[in-house]
C-alpha positions, 0 to 999 in steps of 0.5 A: 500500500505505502508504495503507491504514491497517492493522488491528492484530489485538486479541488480545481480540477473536474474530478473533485465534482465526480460522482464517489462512491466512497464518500458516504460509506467510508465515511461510516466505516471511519465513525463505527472504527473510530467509535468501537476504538473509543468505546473499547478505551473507555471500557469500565471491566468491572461492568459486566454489561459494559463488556458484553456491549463492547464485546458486541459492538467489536463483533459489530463492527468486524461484521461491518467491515467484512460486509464492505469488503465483500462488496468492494471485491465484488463490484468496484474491482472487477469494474476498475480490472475490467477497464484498467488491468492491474489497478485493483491489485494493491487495494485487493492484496490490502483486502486480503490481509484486511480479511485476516484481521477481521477474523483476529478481531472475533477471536480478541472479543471472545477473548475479552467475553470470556475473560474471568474478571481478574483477567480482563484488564490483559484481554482489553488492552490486546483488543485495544492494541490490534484495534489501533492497528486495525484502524490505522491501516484502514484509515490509510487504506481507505485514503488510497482508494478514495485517491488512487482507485477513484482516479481509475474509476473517473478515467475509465467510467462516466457518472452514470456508469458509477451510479450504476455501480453504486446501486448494484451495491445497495440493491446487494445489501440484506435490510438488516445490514443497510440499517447498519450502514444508515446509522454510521452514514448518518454519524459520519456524514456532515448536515449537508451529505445527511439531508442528500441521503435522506433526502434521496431515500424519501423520493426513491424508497417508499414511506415506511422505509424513509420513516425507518431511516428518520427513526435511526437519524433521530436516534443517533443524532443530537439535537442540533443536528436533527433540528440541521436536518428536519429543517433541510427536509422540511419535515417536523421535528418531533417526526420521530417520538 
C-alpha cells in the first residue's frame, strides 16, 4: 500500500465534482472504527454489561467491515480490472490481509467475553492494541482508494456508469445490514451529505422505509443536528417520538 504514491484530489480540477462512491460509506466505516476504538478505551471491566456491549459492538463492527469488503471485491474491482488491468491489485492484496484481521478481531472479543474478571484488564488492552492497528491501516487504506482507485474509476467510467455501480451495491445489501450502514452514514456524514441521503431515500424508497431511516437519524443524532436536518427536509421535528 505505502508504495503507491497517492493522488491528492485538486479541488480545481473536474474530478473533485465526480460522482464517489466512497464518500458516504467510508465515511461510516471511519465513525463505527473510530467509535468501537473509543468505546473499547473507555471500557469500565468491572461492568459486566459494559463488556458484553463492547464485546458486541467489536463483533459489530468486524461484521461491518467484512460486509464492505465483500462488496468492494465484488463490484468496484472487477469494474476498475475490467477497464484498467492491474489497478485493483494493491487495494485487493490490502483486502486480503484486511480479511485476516477481521477474523483476529472475533477471536480478541471472545477473548475479552470470556475473560474471568481478574483477567480482563490483559484481554482489553490486546483488543485495544490490534484495534489501533486495525484502524490505522484502514484509515490509510481507505485514503488510497478514495485517491488512487477513484482516479481509475473517473478515467475509465462516466457518472452514470458509477451510479450504476453504486446501486448494484445497495440493491446487494440484506435490510438488516443497510440499517447498519444508515446509522454510521448518518454519524459520519456532515448536515449537508445527511439531508442528500435522506433526502434521496424519501423520493426513491417508499414511506415506511424513509420513516425507518428518520427513526435511526433521530436516534443517533443530537439535537442540533436533527433540528440541521428536519429543517433541510422540511419535515417536523418531533417526526420521530
Amino acid at each position: 500500500m505505502n508504495h503507491i504514491e497517492a493522488k491528492v484530489r485538486d479541488p480545481q480540477s473536474p474530478s473533485a465534482l465526480r460522482v464517489d462512491i466512497y464518500r458516504g460509506i467510508h465515511k461510516a466505516v471511519r465513525a463505527f472504527m473510530c467509535d468501537t476504538l473509543t468505546m473499547v478505551g473507555q471500557l469500565d471491566i468491572d461492568d459486566d454489561a459494559d463488556v458484553t456491549a463492547t464485546v458486541a459492538q467489536v463483533r459489530g463492527l468486524a461484521g461491518f467491515c467484512a460486509d464492505h469488503l465483500a462488496h468492494e471485491n465484488q463490484f468496484i474491482h472487477p469494474a476498475m480490472e475490467a477497464r484498467r488491468p492491474g489497478s485493483s491489485a494493491v487495494t485487493a492484496s490490502d483486502h486480503s490481509h484486511h480479511d485476516s484481521a477481521i477474523k483476529q478481531a472475533h477471536v480478541l472479543a471472545t477473548k475479552l467475553e470470556l475473560a474471568p474478571a481478574g483477567s480482563r484488564a490483559a484481554a482489553v488492552a490486546d483488543l485495544q492494541l490490534f484495534l489501533t492497528q486495525f484502524v490505522a491501516e484502514n484509515l490509510t487504506h481507505m485514503s488510497i482508494e478514495e485517491t488512487w482507485n477513484n482516479a481509475v474509476l473517473w478515467e475509465s467510467h462516466s457518472d452514470q456508469e458509477l451510479i450504476a455501480i453504486e446501486q448494484a451495491i445497495v440493491d446487494s445489501i440484506a435490510p438488516e445490514e443497510m440499517a447498519v450502514c444508515l446509522r454510521w452514514m448518518i454519524t459520519g456524514m456532515n448536515p449537508a451529505e445527511r439531508a442528500e441521503l435522506l433526502g434521496g431515500i424519501r423520493q426513491a424508497a417508499p414511506a415506511p422505509a424513509f420513516e425507518g431511516a428518520m427513526a435511526i437519524a433521530r436516534a443517533c443524532l443530537g439535537a442540533r443536528d436533527w433540528k440541521k436536518l428536519t429543517g433541510t427536509l422540511g419535515q417536523p421535528e418531533r417526526l420521530v417520538a
